[in-house]
C-alpha positions as CSV (number, residue, x, y, z in Angstrom):
1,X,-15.5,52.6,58.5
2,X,-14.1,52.7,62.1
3,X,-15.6,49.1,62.5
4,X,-13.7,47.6,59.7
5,X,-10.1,49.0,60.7
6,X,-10.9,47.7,64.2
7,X,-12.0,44.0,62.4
8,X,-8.9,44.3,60.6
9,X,-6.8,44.7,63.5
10,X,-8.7,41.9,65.4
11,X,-8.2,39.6,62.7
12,X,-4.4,40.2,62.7
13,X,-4.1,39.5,66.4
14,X,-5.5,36.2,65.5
15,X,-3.2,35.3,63.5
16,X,-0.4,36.1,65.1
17,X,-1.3,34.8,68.4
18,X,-2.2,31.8,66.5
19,X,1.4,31.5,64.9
20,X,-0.4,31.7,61.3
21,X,-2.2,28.3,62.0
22,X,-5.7,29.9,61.8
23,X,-7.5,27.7,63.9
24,X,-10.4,29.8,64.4
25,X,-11.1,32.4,61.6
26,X,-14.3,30.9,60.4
27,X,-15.7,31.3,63.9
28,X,-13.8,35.3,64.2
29,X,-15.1,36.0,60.9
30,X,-18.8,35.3,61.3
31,X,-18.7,37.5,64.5
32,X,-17.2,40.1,62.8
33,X,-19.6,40.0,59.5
34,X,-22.7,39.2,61.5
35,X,-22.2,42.3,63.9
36,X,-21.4,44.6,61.7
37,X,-23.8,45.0,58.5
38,X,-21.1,47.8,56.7
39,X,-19.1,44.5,56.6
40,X,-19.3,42.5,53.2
41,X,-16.3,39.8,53.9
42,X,-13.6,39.3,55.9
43,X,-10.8,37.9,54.0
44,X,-7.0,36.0,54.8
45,X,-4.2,36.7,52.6
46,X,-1.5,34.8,53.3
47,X,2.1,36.3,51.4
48,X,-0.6,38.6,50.0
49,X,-2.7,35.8,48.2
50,X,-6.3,36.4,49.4
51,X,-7.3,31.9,49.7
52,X,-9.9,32.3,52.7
53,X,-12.9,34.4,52.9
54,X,-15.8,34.8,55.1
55,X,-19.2,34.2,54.1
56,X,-17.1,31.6,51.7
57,X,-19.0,32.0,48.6
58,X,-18.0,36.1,48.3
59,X,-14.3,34.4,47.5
60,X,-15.1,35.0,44.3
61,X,-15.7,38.5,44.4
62,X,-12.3,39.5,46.6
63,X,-10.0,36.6,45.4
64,X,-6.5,38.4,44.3
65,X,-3.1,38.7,44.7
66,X,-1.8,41.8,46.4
67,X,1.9,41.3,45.0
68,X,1.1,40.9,41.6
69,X,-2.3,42.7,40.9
70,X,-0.5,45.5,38.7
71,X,-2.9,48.5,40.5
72,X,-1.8,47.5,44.3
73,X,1.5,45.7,43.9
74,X,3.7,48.4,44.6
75,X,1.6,49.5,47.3
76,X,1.8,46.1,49.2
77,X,5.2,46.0,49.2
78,X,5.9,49.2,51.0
79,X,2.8,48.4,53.4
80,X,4.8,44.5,54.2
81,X,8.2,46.6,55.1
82,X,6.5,49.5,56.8
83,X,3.2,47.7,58.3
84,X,1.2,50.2,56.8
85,X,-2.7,49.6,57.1
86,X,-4.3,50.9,54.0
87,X,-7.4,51.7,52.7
88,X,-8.2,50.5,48.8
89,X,-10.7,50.8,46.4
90,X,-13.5,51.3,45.1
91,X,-13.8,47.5,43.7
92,X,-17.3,45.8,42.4
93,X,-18.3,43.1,43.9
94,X,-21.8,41.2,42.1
95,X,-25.0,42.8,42.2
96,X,-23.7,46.2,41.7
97,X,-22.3,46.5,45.1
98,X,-19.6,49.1,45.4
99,X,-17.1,48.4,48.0
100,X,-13.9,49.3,49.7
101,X,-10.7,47.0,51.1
102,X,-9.3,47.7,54.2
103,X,-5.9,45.8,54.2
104,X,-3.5,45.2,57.5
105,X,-0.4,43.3,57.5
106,X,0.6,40.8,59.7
107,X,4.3,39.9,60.8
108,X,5.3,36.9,62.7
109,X,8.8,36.0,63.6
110,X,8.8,32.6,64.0
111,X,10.5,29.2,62.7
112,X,8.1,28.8,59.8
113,X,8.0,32.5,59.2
114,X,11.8,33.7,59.8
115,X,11.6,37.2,57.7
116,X,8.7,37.8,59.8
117,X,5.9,39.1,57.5
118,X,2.9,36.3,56.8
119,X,1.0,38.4,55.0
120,X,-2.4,40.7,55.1
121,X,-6.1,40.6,56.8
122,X,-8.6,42.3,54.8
123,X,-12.1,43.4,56.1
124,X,-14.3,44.5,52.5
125,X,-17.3,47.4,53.5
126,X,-20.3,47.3,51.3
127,X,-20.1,51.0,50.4
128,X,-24.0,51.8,50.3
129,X,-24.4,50.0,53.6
130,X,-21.1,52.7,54.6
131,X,-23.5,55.7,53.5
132,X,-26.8,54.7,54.9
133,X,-24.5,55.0,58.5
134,X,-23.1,58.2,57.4
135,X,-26.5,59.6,56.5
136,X,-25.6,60.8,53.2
137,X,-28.6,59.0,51.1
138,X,-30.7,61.9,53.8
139,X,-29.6,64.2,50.8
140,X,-32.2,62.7,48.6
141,X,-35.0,63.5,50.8
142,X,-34.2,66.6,50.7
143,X,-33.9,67.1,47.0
144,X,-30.6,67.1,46.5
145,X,-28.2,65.0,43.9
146,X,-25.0,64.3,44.8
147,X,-21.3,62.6,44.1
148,X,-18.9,61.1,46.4
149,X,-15.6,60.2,45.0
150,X,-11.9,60.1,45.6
151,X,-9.2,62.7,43.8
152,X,-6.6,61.0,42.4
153,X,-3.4,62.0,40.3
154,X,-5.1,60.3,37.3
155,X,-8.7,61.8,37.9
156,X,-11.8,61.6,40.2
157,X,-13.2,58.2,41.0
158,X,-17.3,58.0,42.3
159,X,-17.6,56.1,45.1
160,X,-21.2,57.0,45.7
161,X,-23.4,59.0,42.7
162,X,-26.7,60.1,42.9
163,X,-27.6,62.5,40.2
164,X,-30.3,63.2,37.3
165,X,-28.1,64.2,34.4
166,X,-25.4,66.1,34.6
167,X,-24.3,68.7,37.5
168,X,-24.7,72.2,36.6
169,X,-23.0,74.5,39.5
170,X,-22.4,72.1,42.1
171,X,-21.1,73.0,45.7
172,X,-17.9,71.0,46.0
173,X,-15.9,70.4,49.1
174,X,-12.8,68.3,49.5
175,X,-10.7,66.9,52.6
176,X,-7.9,64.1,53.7
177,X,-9.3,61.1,55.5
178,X,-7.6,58.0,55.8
179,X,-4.6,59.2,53.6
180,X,-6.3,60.2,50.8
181,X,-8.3,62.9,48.9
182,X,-12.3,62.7,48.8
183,X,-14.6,64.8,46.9
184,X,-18.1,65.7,47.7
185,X,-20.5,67.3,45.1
186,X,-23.7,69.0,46.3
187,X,-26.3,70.3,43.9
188,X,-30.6,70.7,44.0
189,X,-32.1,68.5,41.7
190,X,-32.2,70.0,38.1
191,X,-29.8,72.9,39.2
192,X,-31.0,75.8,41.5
193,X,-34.0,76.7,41.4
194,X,-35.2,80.6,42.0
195,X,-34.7,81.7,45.3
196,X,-32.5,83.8,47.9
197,X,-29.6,82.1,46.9
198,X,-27.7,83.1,50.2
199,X,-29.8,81.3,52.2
200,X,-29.7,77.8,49.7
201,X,-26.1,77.8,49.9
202,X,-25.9,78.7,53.4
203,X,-28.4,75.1,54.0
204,X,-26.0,73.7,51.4
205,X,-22.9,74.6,53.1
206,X,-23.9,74.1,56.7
207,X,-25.3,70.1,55.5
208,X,-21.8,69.8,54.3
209,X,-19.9,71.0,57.2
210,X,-21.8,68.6,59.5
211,X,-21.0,65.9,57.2
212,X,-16.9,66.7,57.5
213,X,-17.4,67.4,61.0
214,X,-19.0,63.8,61.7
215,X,-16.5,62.3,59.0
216,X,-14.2,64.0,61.1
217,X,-15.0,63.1,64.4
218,X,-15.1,59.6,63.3
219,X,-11.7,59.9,62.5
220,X,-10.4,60.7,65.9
221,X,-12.4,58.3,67.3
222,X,-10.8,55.8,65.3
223,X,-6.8,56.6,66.1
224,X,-7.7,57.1,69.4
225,X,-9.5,53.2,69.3
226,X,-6.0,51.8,66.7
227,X,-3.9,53.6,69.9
228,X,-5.8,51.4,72.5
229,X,-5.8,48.9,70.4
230,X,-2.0,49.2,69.5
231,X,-1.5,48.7,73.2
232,X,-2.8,46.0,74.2
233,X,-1.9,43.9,71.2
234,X,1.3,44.6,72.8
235,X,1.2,44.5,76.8
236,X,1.3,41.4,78.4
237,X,-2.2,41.4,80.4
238,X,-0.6,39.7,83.7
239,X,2.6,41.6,84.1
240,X,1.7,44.9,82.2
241,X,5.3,45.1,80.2
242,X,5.7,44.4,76.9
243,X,4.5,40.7,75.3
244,X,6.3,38.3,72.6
245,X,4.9,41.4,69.9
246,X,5.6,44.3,71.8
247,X,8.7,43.3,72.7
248,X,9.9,42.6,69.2
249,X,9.0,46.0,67.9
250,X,10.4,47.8,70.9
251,X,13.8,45.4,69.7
252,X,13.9,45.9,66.2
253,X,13.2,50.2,67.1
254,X,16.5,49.7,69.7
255,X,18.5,48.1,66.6
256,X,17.8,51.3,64.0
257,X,19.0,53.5,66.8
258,X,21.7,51.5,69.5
259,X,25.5,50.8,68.5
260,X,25.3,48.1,71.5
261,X,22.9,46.0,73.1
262,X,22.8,43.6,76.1
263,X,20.3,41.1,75.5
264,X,19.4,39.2,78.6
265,X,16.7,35.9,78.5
266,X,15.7,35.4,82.5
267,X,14.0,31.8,83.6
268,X,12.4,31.4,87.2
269,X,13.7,28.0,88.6
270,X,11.6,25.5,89.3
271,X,8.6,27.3,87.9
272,X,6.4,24.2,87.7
273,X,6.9,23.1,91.2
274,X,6.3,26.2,92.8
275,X,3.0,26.3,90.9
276,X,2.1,22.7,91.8
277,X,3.2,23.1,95.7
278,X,1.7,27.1,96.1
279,X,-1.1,27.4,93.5
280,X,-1.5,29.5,90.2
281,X,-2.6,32.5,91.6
282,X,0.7,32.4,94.0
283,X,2.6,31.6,90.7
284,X,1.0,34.5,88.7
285,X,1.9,37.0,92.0
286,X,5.3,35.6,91.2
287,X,5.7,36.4,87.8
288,X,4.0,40.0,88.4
289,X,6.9,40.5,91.0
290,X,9.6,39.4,88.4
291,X,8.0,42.0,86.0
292,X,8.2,45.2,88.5
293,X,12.1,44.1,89.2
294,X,12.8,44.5,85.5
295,X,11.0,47.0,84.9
296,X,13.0,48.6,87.6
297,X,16.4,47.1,86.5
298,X,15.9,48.7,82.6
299,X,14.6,52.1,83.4
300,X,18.3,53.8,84.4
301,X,19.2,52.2,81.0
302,X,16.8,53.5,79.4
303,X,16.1,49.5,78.2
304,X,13.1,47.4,77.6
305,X,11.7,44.3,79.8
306,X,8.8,42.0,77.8
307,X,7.5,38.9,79.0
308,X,8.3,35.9,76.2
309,X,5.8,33.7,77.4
310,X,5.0,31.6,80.9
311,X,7.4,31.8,83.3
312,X,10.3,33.4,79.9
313,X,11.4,36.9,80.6
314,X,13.8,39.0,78.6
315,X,15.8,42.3,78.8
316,X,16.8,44.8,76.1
317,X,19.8,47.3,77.3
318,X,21.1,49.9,74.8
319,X,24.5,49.7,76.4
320,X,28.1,48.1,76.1
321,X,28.9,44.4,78.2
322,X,31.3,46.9,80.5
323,X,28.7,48.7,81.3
324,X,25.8,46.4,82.1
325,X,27.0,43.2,82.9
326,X,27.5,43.9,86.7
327,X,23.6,44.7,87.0
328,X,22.6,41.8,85.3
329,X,24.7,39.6,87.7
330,X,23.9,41.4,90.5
331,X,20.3,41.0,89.9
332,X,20.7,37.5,89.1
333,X,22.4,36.4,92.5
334,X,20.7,38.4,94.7
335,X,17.7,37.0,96.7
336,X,14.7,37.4,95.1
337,X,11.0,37.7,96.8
338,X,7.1,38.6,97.3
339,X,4.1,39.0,99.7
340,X,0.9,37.1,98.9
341,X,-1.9,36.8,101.2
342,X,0.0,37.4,104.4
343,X,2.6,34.7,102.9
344,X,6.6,35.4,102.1
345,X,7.5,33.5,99.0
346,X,11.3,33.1,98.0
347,X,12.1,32.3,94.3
348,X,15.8,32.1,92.0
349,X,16.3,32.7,88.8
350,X,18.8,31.6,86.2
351,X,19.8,34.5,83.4
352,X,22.1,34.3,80.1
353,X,23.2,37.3,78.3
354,X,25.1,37.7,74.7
355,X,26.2,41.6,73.7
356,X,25.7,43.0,70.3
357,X,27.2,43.4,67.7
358,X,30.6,41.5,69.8
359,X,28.9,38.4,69.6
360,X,25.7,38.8,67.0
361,X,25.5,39.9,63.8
362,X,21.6,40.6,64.0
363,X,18.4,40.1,66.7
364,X,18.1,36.6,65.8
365,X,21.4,35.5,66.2
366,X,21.5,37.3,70.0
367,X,18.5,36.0,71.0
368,X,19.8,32.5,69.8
369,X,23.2,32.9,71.8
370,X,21.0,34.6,74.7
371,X,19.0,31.5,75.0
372,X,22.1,29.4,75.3
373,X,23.6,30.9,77.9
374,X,20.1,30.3,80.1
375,X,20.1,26.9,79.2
376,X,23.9,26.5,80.8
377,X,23.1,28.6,83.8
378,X,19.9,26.0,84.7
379,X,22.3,23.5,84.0
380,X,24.9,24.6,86.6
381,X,22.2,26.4,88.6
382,X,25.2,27.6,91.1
383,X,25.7,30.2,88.4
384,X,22.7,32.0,88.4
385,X,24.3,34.0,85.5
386,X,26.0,33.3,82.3
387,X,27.4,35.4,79.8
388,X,27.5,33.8,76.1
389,X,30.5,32.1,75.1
390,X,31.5,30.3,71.4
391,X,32.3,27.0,73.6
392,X,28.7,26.9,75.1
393,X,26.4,26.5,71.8
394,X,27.8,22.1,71.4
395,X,28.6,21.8,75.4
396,X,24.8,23.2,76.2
397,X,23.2,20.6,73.0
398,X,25.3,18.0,74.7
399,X,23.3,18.3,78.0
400,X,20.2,19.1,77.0
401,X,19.5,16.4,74.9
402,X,18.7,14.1,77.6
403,X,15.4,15.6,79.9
404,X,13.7,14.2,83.1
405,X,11.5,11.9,81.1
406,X,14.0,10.4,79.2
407,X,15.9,9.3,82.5
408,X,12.8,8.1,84.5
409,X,12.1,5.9,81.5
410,X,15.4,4.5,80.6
411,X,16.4,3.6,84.1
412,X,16.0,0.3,84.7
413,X,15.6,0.2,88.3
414,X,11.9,2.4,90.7
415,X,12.5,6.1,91.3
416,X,10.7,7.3,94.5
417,X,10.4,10.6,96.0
418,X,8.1,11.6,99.2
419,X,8.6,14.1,102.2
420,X,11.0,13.0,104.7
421,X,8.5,12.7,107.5
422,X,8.1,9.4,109.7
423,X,5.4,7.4,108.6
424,X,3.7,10.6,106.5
425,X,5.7,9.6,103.4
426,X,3.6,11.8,100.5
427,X,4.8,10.2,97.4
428,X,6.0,13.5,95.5
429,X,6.8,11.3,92.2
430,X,7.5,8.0,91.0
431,X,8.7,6.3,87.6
432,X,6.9,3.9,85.8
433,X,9.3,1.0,86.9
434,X,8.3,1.8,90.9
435,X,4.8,1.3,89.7
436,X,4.9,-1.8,87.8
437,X,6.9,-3.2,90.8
438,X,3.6,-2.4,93.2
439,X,1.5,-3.5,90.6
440,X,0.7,-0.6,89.0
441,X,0.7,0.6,85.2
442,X,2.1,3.8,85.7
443,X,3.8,6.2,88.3
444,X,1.0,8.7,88.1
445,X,-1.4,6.7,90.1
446,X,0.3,6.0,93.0
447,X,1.7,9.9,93.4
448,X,-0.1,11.4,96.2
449,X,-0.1,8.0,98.1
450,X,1.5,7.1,101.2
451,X,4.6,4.8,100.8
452,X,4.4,3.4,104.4
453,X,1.1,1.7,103.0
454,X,3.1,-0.2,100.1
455,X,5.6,-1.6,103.4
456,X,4.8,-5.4,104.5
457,X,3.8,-4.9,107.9
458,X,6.3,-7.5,109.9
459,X,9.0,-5.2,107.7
460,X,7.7,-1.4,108.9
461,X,9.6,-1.1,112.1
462,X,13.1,-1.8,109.9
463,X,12.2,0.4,107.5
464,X,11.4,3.4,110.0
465,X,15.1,2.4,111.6
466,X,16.9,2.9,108.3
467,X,14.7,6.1,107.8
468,X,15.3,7.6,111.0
469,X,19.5,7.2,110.8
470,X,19.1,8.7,107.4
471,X,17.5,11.9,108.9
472,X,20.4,11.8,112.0
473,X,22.9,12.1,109.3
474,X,21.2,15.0,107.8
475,X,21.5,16.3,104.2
476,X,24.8,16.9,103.9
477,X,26.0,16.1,100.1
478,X,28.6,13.5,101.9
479,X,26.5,11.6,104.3
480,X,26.9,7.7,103.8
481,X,23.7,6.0,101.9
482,X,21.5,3.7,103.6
483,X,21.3,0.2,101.4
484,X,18.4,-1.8,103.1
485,X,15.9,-4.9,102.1
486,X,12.5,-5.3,102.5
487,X,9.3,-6.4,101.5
488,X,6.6,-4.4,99.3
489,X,2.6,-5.5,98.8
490,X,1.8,-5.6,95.3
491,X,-2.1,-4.6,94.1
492,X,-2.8,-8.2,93.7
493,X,-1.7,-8.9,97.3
494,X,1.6,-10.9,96.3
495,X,5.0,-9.6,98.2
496,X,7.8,-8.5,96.3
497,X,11.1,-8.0,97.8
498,X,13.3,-5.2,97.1
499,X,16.6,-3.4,97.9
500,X,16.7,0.1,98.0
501,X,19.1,3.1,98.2
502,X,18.6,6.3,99.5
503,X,19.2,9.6,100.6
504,X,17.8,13.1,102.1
505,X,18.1,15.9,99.6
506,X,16.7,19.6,101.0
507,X,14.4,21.1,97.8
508,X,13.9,25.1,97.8
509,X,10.2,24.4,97.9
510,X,9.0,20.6,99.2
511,X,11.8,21.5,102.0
512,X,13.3,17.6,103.0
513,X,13.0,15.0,100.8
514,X,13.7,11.6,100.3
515,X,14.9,10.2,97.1
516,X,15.2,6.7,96.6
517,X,16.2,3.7,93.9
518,X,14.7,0.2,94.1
519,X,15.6,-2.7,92.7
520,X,13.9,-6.0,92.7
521,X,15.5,-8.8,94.6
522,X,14.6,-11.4,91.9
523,X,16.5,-9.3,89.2
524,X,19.9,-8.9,91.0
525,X,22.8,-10.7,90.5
526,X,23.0,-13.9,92.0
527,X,26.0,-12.8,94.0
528,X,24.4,-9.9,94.8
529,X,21.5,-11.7,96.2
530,X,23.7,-14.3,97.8
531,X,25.4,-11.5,99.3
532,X,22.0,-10.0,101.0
533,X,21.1,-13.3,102.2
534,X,24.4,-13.6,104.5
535,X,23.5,-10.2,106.0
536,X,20.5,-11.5,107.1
């Protein structure tokens, strides 16, 4: 029985981690059904409508409709609201197999769920397979008939019967397991026979204790397994604080009990490059760091930290905007860093905030208004912090609906990057257009190249001139740029002449940098051109 609440539970994390998609529940299922021979199918019901089932041909035998099955309908919907797991049954399935349901809700949250609940996982236990683990059938051997069934308000209902006839004084014990009643009937085969009749029902008695004791047992083993499990289906494994799930419980818990809330929605800065320059395992030392400072920042709030996914943070505070927002500001500015492998790391962050119920009317609409505050403070990344404001939601759209890509792609002129060393120029990126100009299809292959070997020879010492007054002039945001002409080798070893335009820009992680526009000479204007040609 343990096994199928665990399978249950396993199944459900699929799902949700899965967003509902279900790309691998034929491959879950046979793990689960194949390990476990108590197990007679594992079954999907999505908005309670059972439409997949492992092995697929038992479909048949556990296809129904949770909301509108008469017997279980009211039960489902309190089990949806309250994500109750519940226990159901008996049922027949063919060939006289007695079975039970184990049923688990699932909620999601997402775009294509918005109210959350996607509906149930069902593991279905062959009952007899249930007993021969439970030793029960052992009565048999021994002589002895009995009846396993569950008390309800209408009656008893067998479960499990073995019997000749009819009982005549059985021994009958009854407990609470899993929420309900169950009834066990013990009695020697054709009644008692003659004998001390202490010692008979003291045998009885003690067989039956042992049962409940091991029923028992199993029990706690089983909530102390759904506890463990219950945790880390909601723990981020990396950081150790809550994940997307946990998270969302621990937010809708703060909205039953909280009169305000601060929700904040924290983004490291130039994740992706860090990563690129330092490595992964620097990156996840990073984010690991990031989780210790909130979980640092919400404990004198008594709030909640949760990690919404890659480099995503956000931070629950049960408190007014007076009395928070100076933290949150404070913690956004301030310098932020980490020791790995005898290395100091330095990394920003940009945070938005929105304060409930001022500004939301429920979680969604925070989180929505939390989000666009982040968005404006990486757009104006001076801020570090942003607090939500009406004027933000059309202002942030506005910006955002141009991205890198769309720039790199639209320009109609090469993009270069590389380190601003002499004559080590590392191409750190480069558009498509800077490619096609050297002969290339795309500015992918020619990152991680040296520029000074795309330079026409006769042209190098120039170029190095005009490098080397760009560095004298330093990075200030008001030094002059450098227009200057020169010649490039294409793949196919034809020249192509080109004016570019430049300038040193200091990055938080690559350190100097030069970033530069080409144009091709052939393209210009004919003034223009003319122009270049009298300089020379």
């Amino acid at each position: 029985m343990q096994a199928g609440f665990d399978s249950a539970r396993m199944l459900s994390m699929l799902v949700y981690e899965s967003d509902g998609e279900l790309k691998n529940f034929d491959y879950m299922a046979r793990v689960i059904v194949t390990q476990n021979p108590s197990i007679y199918a594992a079954l999907l019901a999505p908005q309670g409508h059972v439409e997949y089932a492992y092995p697929a041909e038992r479909m048949a035998d556990c296809k129904v409709h949770f909301f509108q099955n008469p017997d279980w309908r009211d039960q489902a919907a309190f089990d949806s609201q309250h994500h109750f797991t519940r226990m159901l049954g008996p049922v027949g399935f063919r060939h006289d197999v007695q079975g039970l349901l184990i049923r688990q809700p699932v909620d999601l949250g997402n775009t294509k769920y918005p109210d959350q609940f996607w509906g149930f996982t069902v593991i279905a236990m062959n009952v007899d397979r249930l007993l021969e683990r439970s030793r029960l059938t052992e009565l048999t051997q021994h002589h002895f008939d009995y009846e396993l069934s569950e008390v309800t308000d209408a009656g008893t209902e067998t479960l499990a019967r073995k019997v000749k006839g009819k009982f005549l004084e059985p021994v009958t014990v009854q407990t609470n397991m899993y929420g309900r009643t169950w009834q066990l009937q013990v009695e020697m085969e054709n009644g008692w026979i003659f004998m001390p009749l202490l010692v008979v029902m003291t045998f009885v008695l003690l067989l039956v204790a042992v049962l409940v004791s091991m029923l028992r047992q199993n029990v706690i083993k089983l909530n102390q397994k759904n506890d463990m499990l219950e945790r880390a289906s909601n723990i981020d494994p990396l950081t150790q604080i809550y994940n997307r799930r946990g998270f969302e419980e621990a937010e809708r818990e703060m909205f039953r009990e909280a009169e305000h809330i601060l929700l904040s929605v924290i983004d490291v800065n130039e994740f992706k490059s860090f990563n690129d320059l330092y490595g992964h395992a620097a990156g996840d030392e990073l984010l690991k760091q990031l989780a210790r400072e909130l979980q640092e920042l919400a404990v004198p709030f008594d709030g909640v930290a949760g990690r919404s996914g890659g480099d995503e943070f956000a931070l629950l505070l049960p408190v007014t905007l007076a009395e928070g927002e100076q933290a949150l500001q404070d913690f956004a500015q301030r310098a932020h860093s980490f020791t790995y492998a005898g290395r100091d790391y330095a990394f920003a962050l940009s945070l938005g905030y929105a304060e409930y119920p001022e500004q939301a009317s429920s979680s969604a609409d925070l989180g929505r208004k939390a989000d666009i505050a982040v968005y404006h403070a990486k757009l104006n990344r001076e801020e570090h912090c942003c607090h939500y404001q009406a004027n933000l939601a059309s202002e942030t759209r506005n910006k955002m609906g141009f991205n890198i890509n769309d720039l790199t792609k639209g320009l109609p002129a090469g993009i270069l990057v590389t380190y601003a060393m002499m004559k080590s120029s590392e191409i750190l990126f480069a558009n498509d257009e800077l490619a096609h100009i050297a002969g290339y299809e795309s500015g992918n292959e020619i990152v991680g190249k040296f520029w000074q070997d795309f330079i026409y020879e006769p042209d190098a010492p120039r170029v190095w001139q005009q490098a080397r007054l760009m560095q004298e002039n330093g990075t200030a945001e008001d030094s002059p740029e450098r227009y200057y002409a020169y010649r490039i080798r294409r793949t196919d070893g034809r020249l192509c002449r080109v004016v570019a335009v430049g300038r040193i820009v200091h990055h938080a992680h690559f350190g100097d940098v030069f970033y530069v526009l080409f144009y091709r000479v052939d393209r210009l204007p004919a003034a223009f051109r003319a122009a270049q040609d009298e300089k020379k």
